[in-house]
mmCIF file of the N, C-alpha and C atoms, coordinates in Angstrom:
data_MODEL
# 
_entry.id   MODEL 
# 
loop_
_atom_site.group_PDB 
_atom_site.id 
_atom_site.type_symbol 
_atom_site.label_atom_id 
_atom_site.label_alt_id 
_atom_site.label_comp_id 
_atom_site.label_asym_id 
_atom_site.label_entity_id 
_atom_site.label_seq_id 
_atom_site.pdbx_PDB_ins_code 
_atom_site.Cartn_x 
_atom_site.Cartn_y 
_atom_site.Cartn_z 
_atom_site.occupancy 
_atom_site.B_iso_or_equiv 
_atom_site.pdbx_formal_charge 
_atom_site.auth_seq_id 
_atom_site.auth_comp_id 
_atom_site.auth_asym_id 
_atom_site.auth_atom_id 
_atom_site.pdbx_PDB_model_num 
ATOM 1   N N  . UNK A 1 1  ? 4.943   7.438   -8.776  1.00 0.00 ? 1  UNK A N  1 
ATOM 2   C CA . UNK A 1 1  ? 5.538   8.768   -8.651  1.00 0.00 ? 1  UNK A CA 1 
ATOM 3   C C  . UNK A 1 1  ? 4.622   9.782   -7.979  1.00 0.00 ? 1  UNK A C  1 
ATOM 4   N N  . UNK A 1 2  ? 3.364   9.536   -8.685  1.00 0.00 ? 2  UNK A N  1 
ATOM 5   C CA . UNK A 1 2  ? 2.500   10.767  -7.293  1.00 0.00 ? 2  UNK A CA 1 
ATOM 6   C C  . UNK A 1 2  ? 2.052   10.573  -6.232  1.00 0.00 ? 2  UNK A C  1 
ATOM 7   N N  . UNK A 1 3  ? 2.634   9.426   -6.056  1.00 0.00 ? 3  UNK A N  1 
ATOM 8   C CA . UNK A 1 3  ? 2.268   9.046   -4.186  1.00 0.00 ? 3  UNK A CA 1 
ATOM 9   C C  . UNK A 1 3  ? 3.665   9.207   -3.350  1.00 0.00 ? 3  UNK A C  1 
ATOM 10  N N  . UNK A 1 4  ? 4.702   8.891   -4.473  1.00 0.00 ? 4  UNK A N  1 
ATOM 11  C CA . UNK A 1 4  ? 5.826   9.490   -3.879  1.00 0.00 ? 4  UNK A CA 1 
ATOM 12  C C  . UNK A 1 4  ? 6.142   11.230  -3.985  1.00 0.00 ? 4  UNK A C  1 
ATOM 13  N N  . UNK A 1 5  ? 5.597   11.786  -4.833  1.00 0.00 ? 5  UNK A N  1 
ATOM 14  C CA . UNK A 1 5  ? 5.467   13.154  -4.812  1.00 0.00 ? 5  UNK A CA 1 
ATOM 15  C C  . UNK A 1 5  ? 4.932   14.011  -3.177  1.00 0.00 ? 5  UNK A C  1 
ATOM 16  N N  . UNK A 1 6  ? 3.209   12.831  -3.330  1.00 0.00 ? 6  UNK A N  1 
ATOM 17  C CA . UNK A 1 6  ? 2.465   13.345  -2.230  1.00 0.00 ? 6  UNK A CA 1 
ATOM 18  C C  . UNK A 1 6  ? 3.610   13.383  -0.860  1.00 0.00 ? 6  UNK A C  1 
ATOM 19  N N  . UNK A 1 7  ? 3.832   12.232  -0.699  1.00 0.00 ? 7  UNK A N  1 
ATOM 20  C CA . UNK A 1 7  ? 4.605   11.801  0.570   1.00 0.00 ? 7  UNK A CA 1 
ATOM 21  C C  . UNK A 1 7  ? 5.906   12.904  0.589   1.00 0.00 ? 7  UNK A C  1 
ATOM 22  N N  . UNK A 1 8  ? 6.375   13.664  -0.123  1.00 0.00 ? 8  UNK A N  1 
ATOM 23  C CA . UNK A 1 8  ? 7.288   14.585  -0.019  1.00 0.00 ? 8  UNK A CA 1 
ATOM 24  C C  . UNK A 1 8  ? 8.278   14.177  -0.409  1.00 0.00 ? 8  UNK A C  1 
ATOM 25  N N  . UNK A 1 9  ? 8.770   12.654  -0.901  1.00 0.00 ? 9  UNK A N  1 
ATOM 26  C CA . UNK A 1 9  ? 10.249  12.311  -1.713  1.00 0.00 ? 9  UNK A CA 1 
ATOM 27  C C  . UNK A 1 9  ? 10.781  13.082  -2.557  1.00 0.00 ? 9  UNK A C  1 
ATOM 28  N N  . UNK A 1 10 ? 11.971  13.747  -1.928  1.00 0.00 ? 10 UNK A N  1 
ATOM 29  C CA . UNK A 1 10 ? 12.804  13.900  -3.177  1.00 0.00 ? 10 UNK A CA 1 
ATOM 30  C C  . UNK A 1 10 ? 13.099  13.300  -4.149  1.00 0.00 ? 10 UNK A C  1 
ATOM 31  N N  . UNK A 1 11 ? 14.237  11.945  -3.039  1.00 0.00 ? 11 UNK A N  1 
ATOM 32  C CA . UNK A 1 11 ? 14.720  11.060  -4.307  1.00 0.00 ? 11 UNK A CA 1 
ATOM 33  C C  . UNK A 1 11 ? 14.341  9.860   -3.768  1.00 0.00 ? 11 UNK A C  1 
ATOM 34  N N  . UNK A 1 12 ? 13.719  9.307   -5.039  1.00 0.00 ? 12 UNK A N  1 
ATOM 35  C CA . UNK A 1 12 ? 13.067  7.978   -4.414  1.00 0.00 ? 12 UNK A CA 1 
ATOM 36  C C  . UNK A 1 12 ? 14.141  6.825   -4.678  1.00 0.00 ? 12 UNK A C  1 
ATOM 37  N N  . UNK A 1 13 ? 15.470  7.327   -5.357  1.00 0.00 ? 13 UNK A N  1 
ATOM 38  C CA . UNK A 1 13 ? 16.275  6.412   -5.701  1.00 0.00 ? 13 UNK A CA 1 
ATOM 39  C C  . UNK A 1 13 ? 17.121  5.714   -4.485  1.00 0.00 ? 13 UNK A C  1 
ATOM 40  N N  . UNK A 1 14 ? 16.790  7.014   -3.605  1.00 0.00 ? 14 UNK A N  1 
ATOM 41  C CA . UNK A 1 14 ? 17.866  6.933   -1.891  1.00 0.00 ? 14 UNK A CA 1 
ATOM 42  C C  . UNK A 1 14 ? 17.119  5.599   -0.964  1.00 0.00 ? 14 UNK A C  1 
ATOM 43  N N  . UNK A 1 15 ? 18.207  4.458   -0.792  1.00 0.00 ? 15 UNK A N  1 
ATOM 44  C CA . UNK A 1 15 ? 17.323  4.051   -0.264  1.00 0.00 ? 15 UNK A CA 1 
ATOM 45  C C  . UNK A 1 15 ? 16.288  4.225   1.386   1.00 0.00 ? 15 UNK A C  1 
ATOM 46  N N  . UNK A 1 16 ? 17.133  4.869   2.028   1.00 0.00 ? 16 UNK A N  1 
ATOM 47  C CA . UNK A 1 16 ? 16.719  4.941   3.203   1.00 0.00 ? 16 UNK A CA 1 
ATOM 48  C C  . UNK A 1 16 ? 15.474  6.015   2.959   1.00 0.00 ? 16 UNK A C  1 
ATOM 49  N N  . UNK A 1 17 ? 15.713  7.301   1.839   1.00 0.00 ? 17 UNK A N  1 
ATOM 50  C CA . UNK A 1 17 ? 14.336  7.491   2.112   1.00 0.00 ? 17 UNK A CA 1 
ATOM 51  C C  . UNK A 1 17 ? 13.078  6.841   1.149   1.00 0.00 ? 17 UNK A C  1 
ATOM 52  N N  . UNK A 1 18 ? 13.374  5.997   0.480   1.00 0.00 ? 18 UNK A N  1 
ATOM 53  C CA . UNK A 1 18 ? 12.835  5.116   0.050   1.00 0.00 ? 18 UNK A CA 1 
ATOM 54  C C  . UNK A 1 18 ? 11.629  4.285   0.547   1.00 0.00 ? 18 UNK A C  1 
ATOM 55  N N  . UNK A 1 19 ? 12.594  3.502   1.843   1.00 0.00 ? 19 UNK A N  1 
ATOM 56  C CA . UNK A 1 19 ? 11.839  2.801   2.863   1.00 0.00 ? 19 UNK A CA 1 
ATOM 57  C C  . UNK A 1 19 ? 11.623  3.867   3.808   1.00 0.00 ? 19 UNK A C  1 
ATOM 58  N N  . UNK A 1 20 ? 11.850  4.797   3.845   1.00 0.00 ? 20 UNK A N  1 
ATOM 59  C CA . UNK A 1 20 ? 11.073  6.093   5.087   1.00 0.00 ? 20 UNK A CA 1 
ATOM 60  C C  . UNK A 1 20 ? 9.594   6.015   4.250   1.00 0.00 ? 20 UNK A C  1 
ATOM 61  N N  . UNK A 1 21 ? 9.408   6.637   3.089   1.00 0.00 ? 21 UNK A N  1 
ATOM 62  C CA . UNK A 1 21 ? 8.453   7.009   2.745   1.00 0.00 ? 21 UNK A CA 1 
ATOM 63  C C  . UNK A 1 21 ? 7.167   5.661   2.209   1.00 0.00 ? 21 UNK A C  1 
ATOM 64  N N  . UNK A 1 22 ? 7.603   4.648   2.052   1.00 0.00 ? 22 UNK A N  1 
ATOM 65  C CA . UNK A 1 22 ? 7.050   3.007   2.197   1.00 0.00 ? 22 UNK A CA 1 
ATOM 66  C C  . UNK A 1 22 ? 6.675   2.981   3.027   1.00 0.00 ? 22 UNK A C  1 
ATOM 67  N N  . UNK A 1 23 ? 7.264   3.046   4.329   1.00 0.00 ? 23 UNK A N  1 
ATOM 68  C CA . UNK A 1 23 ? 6.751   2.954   5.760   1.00 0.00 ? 23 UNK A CA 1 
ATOM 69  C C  . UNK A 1 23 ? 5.744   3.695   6.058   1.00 0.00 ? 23 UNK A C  1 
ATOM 70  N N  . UNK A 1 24 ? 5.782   5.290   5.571   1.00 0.00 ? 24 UNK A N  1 
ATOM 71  C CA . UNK A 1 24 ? 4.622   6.378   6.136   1.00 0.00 ? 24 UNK A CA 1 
ATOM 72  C C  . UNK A 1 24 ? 3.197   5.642   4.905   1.00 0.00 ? 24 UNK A C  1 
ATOM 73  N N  . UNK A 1 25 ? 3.823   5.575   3.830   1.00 0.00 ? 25 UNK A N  1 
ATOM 74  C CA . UNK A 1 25 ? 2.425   5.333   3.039   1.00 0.00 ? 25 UNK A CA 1 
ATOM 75  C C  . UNK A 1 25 ? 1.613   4.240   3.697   1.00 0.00 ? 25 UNK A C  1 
ATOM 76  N N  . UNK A 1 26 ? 2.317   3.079   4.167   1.00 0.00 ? 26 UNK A N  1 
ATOM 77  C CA . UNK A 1 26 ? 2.133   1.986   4.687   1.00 0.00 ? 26 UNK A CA 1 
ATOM 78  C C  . UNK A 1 26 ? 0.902   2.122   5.807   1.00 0.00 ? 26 UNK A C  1 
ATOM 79  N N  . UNK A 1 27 ? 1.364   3.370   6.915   1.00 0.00 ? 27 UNK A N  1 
ATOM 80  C CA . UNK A 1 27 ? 0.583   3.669   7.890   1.00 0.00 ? 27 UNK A CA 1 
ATOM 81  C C  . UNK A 1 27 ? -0.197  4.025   7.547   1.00 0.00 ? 27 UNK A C  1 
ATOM 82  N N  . UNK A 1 28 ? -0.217  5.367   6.753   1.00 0.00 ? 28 UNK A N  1 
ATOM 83  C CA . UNK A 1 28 ? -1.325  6.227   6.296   1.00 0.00 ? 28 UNK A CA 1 
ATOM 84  C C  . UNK A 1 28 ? -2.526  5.068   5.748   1.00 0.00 ? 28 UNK A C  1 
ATOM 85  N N  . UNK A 1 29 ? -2.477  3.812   4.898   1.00 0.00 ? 29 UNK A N  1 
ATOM 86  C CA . UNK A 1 29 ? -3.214  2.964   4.319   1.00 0.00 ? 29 UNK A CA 1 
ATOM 87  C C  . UNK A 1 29 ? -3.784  2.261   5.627   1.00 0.00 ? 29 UNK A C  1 
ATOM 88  N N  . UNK A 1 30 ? -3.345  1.955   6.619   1.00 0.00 ? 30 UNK A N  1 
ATOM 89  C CA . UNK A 1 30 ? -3.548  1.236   7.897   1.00 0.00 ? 30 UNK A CA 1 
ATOM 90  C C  . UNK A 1 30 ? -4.600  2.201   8.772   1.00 0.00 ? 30 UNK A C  1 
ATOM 91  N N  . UNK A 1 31 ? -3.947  3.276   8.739   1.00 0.00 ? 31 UNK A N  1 
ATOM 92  C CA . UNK A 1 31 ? -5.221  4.422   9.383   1.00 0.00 ? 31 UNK A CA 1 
ATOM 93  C C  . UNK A 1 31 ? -6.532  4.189   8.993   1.00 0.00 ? 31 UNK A C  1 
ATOM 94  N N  . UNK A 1 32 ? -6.149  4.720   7.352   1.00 0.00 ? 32 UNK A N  1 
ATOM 95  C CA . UNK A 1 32 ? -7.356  4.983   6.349   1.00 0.00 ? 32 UNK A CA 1 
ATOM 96  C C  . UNK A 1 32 ? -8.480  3.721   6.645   1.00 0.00 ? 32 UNK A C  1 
ATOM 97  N N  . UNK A 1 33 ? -7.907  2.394   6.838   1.00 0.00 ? 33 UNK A N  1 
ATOM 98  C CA . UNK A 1 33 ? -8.727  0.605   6.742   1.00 0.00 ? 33 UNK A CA 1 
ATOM 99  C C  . UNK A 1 33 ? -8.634  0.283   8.551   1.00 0.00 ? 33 UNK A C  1 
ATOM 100 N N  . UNK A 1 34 ? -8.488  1.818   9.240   1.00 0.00 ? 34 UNK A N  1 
ATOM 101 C CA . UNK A 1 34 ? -8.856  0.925   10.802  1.00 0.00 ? 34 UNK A CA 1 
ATOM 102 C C  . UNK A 1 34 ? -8.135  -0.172  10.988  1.00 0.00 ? 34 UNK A C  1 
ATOM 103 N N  . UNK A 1 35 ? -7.043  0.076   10.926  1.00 0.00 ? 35 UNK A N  1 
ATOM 104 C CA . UNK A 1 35 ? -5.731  -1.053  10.855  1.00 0.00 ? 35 UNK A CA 1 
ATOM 105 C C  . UNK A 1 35 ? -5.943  -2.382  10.661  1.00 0.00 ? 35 UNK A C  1 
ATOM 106 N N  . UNK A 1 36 ? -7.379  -2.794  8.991   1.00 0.00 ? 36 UNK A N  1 
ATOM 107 C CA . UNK A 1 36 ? -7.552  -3.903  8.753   1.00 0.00 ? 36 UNK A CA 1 
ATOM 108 C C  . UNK A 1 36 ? -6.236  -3.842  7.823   1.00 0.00 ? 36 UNK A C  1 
ATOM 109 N N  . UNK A 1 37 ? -5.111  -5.401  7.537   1.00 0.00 ? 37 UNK A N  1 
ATOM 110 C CA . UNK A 1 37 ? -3.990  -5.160  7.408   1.00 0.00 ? 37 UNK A CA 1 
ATOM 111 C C  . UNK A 1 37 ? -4.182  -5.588  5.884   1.00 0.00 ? 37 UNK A C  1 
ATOM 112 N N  . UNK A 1 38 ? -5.293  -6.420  6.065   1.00 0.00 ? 38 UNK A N  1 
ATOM 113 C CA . UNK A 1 38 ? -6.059  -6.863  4.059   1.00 0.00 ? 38 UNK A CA 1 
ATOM 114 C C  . UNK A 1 38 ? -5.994  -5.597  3.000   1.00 0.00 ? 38 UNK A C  1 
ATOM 115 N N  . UNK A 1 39 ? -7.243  -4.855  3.823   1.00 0.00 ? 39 UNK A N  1 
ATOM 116 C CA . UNK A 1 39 ? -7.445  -3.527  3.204   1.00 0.00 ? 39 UNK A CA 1 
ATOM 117 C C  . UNK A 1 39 ? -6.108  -2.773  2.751   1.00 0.00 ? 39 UNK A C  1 
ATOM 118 N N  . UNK A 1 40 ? -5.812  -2.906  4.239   1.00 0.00 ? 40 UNK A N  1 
ATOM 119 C CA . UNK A 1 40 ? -3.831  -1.905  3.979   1.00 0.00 ? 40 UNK A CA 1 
ATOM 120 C C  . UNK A 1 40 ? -3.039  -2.527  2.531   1.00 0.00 ? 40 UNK A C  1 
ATOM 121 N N  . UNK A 1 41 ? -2.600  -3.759  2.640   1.00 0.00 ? 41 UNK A N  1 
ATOM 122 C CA . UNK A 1 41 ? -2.125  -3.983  1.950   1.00 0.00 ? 41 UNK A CA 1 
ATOM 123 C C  . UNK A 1 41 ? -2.691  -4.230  0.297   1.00 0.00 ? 41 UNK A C  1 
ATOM 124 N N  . UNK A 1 42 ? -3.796  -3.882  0.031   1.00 0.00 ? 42 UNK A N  1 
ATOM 125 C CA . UNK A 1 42 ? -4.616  -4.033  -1.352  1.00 0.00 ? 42 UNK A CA 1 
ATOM 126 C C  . UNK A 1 42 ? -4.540  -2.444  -1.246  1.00 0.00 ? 42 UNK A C  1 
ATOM 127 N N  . UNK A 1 43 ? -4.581  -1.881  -0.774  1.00 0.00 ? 43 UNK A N  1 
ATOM 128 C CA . UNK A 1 43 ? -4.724  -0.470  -1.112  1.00 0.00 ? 43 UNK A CA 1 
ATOM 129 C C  . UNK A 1 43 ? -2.944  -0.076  -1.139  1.00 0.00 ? 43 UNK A C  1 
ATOM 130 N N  . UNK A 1 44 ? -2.135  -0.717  -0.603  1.00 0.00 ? 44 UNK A N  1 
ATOM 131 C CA . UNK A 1 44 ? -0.838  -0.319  -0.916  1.00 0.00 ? 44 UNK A CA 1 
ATOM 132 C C  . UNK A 1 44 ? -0.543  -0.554  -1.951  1.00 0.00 ? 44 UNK A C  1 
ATOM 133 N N  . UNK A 1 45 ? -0.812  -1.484  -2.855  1.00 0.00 ? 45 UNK A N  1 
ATOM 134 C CA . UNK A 1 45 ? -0.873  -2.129  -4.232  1.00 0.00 ? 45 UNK A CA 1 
ATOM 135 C C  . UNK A 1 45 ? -1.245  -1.356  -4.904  1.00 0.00 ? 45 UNK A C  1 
ATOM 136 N N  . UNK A 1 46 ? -2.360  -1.865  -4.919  1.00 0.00 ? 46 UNK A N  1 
ATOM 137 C CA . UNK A 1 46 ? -3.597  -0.809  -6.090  1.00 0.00 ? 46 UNK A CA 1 
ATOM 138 C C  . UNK A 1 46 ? -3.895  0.334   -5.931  1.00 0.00 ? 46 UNK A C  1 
ATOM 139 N N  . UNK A 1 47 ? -3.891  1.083   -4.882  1.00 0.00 ? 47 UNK A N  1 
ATOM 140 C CA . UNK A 1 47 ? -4.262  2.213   -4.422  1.00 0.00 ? 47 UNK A CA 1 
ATOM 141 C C  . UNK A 1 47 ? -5.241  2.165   -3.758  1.00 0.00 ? 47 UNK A C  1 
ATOM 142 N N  . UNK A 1 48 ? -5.630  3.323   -2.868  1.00 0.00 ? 48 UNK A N  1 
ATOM 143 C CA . UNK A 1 48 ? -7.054  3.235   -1.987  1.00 0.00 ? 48 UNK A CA 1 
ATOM 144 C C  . UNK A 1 48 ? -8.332  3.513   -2.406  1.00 0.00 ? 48 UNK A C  1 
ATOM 145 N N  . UNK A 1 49 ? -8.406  4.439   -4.060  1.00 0.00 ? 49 UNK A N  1 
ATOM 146 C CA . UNK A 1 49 ? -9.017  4.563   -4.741  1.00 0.00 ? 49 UNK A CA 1 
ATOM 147 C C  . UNK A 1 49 ? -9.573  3.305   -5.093  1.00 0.00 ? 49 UNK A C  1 
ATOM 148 N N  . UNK A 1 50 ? -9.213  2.483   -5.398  1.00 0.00 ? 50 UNK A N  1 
ATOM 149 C CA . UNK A 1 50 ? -9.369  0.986   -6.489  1.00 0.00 ? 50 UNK A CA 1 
ATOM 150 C C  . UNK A 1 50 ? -10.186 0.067   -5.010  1.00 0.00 ? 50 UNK A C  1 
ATOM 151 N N  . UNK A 1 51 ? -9.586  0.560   -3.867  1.00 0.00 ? 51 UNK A N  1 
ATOM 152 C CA . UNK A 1 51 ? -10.199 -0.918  -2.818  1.00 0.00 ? 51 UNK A CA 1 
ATOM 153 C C  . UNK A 1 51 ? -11.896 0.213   -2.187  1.00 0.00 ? 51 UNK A C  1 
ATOM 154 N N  . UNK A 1 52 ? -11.193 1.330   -2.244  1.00 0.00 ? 52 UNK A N  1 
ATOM 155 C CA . UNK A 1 52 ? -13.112 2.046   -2.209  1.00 0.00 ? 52 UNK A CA 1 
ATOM 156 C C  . UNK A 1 52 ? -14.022 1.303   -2.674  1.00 0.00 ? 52 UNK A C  1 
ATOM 157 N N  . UNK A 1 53 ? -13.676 1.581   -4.245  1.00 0.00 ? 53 UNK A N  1 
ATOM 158 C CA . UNK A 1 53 ? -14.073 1.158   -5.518  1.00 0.00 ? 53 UNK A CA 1 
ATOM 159 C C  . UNK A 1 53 ? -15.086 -0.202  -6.033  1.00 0.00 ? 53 UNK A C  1 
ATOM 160 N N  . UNK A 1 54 ? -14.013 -1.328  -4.926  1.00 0.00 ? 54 UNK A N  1 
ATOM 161 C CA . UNK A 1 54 ? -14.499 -2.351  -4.890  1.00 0.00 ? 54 UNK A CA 1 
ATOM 162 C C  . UNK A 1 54 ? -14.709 -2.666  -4.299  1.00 0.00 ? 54 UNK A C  1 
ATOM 163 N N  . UNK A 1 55 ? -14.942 -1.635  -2.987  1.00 0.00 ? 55 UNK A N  1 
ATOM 164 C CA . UNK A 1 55 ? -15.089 -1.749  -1.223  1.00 0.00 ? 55 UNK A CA 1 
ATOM 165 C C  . UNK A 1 55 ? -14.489 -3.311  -0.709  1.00 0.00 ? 55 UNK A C  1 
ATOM 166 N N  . UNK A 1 56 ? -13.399 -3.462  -1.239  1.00 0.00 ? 56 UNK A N  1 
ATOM 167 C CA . UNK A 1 56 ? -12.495 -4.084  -0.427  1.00 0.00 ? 56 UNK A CA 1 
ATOM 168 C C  . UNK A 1 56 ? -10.987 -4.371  -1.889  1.00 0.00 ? 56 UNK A C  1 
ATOM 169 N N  . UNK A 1 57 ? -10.220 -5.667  -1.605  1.00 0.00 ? 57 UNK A N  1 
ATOM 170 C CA . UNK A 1 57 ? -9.513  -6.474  -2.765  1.00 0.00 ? 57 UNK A CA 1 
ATOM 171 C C  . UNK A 1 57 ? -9.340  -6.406  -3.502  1.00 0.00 ? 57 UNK A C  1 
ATOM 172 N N  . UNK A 1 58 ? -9.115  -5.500  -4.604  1.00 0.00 ? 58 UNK A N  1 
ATOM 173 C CA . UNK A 1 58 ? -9.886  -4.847  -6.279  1.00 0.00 ? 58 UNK A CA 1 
ATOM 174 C C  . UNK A 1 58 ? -9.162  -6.653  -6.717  1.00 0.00 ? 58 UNK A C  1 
ATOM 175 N N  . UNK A 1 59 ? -10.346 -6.511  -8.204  1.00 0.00 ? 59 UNK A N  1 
ATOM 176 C CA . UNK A 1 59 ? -10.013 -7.850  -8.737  1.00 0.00 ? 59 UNK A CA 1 
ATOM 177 C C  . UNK A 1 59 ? -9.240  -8.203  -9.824  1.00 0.00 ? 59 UNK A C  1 
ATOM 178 N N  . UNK A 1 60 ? -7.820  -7.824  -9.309  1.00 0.00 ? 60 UNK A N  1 
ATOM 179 C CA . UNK A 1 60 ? -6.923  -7.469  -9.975  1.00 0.00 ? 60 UNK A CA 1 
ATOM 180 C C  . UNK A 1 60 ? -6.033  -8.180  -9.500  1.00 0.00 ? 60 UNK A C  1 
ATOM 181 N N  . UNK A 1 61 ? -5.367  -9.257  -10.762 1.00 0.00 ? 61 UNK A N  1 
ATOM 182 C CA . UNK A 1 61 ? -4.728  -10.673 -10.053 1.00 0.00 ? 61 UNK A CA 1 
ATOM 183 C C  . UNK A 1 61 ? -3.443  -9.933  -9.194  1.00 0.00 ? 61 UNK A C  1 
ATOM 184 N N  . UNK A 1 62 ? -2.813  -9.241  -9.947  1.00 0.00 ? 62 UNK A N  1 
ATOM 185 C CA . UNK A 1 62 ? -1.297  -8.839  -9.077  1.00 0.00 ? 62 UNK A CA 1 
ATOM 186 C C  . UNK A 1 62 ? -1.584  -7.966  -8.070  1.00 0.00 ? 62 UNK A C  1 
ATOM 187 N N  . UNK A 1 63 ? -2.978  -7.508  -7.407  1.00 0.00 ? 63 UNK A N  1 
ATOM 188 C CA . UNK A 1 63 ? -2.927  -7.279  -6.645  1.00 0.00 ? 63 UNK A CA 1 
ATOM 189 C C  . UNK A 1 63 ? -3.532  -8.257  -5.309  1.00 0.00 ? 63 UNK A C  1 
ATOM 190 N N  . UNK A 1 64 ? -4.481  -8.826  -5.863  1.00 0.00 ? 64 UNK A N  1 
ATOM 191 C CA . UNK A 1 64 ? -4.981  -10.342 -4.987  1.00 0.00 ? 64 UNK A CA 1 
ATOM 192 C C  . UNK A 1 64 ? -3.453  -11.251 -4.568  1.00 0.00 ? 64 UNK A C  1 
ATOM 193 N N  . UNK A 1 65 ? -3.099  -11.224 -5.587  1.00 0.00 ? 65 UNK A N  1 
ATOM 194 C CA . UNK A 1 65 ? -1.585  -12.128 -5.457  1.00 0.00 ? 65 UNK A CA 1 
ATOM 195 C C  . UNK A 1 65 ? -0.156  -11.813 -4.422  1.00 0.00 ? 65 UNK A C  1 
ATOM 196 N N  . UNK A 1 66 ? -0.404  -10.150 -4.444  1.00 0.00 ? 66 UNK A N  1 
ATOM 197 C CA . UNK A 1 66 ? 0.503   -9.502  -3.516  1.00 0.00 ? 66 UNK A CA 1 
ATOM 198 C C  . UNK A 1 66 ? 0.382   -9.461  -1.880  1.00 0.00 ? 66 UNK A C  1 
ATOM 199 N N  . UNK A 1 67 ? -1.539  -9.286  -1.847  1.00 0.00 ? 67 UNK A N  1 
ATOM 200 C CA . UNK A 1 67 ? -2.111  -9.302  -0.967  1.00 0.00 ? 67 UNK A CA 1 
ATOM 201 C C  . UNK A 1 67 ? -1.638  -11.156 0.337   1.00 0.00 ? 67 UNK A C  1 
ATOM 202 N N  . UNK A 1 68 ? -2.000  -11.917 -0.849  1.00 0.00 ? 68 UNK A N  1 
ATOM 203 C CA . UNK A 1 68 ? -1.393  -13.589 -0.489  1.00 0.00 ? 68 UNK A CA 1 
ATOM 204 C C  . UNK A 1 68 ? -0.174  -13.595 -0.103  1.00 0.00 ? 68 UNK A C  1 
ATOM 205 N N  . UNK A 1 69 ? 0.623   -13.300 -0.959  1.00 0.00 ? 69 UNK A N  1 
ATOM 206 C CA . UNK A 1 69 ? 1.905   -13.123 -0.672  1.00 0.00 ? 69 UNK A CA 1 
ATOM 207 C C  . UNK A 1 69 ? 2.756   -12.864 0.627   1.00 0.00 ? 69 UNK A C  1 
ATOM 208 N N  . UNK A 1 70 ? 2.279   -11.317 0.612   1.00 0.00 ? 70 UNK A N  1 
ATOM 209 C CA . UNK A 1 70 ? 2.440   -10.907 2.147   1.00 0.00 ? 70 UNK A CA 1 
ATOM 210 C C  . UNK A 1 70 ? 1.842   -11.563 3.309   1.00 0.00 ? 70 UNK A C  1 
ATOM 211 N N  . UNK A 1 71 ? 0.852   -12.036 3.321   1.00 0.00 ? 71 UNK A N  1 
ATOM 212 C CA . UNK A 1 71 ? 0.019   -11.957 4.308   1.00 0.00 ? 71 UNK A CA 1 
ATOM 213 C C  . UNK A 1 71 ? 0.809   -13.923 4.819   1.00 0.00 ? 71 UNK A C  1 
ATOM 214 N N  . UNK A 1 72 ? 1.424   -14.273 3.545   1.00 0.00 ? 72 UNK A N  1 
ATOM 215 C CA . UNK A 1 72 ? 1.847   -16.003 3.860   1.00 0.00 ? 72 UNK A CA 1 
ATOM 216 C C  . UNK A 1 72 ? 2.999   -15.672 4.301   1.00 0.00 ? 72 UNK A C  1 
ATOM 217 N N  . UNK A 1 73 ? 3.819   -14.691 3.897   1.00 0.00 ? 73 UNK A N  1 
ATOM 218 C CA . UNK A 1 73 ? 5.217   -14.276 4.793   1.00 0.00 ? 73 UNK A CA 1 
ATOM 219 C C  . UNK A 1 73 ? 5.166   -13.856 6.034   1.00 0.00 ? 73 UNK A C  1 
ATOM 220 N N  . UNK A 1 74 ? 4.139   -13.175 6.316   1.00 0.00 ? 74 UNK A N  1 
ATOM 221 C CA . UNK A 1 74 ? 3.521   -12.626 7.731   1.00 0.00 ? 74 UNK A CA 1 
ATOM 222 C C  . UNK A 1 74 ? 3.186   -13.575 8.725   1.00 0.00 ? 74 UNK A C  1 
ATOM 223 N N  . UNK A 1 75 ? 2.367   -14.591 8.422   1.00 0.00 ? 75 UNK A N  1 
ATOM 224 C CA . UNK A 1 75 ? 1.623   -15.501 9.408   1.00 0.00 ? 75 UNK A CA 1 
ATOM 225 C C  . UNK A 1 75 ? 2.226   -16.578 9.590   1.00 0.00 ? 75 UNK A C  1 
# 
């Protein structure tokens, strides 16, 4: 909710702005990691706080796991 706050969602129930505001967080995480897409996506998870933190992956199975996930649907 406060990342959907930040991002300006009204209603996060809508889907289109749903995936509008998924998409911008998405980038914003891609900026932040120099469009490493690891970083992006562990920090889309966990937050960007948590992959600082652990300067990369935080070691946090559902987020290691999400990270796999995507990245095996991707490639």
């Amino acid at each position: 909710p406060k990342t959907a706050q930040a991002l300006g969602v009204k209603n996060s129930f809508n889907p289109e702005e749903n995936i509008e505001w998924r998409v911008k967080y998405l980038k914003q995480m891609l900026d932040k990691y120099n469009g490493n897409k690891i970083l992006a996506l562990a920090a889309y998870n966990a937050g960007p706080n948590a992959v600082d933190k652990y300067n990369g992956i935080p070691p946090y199975r559902e987020t290691q796991n999400y990270v796999k996930a995507v990245l095996a649907n991707y490639l």
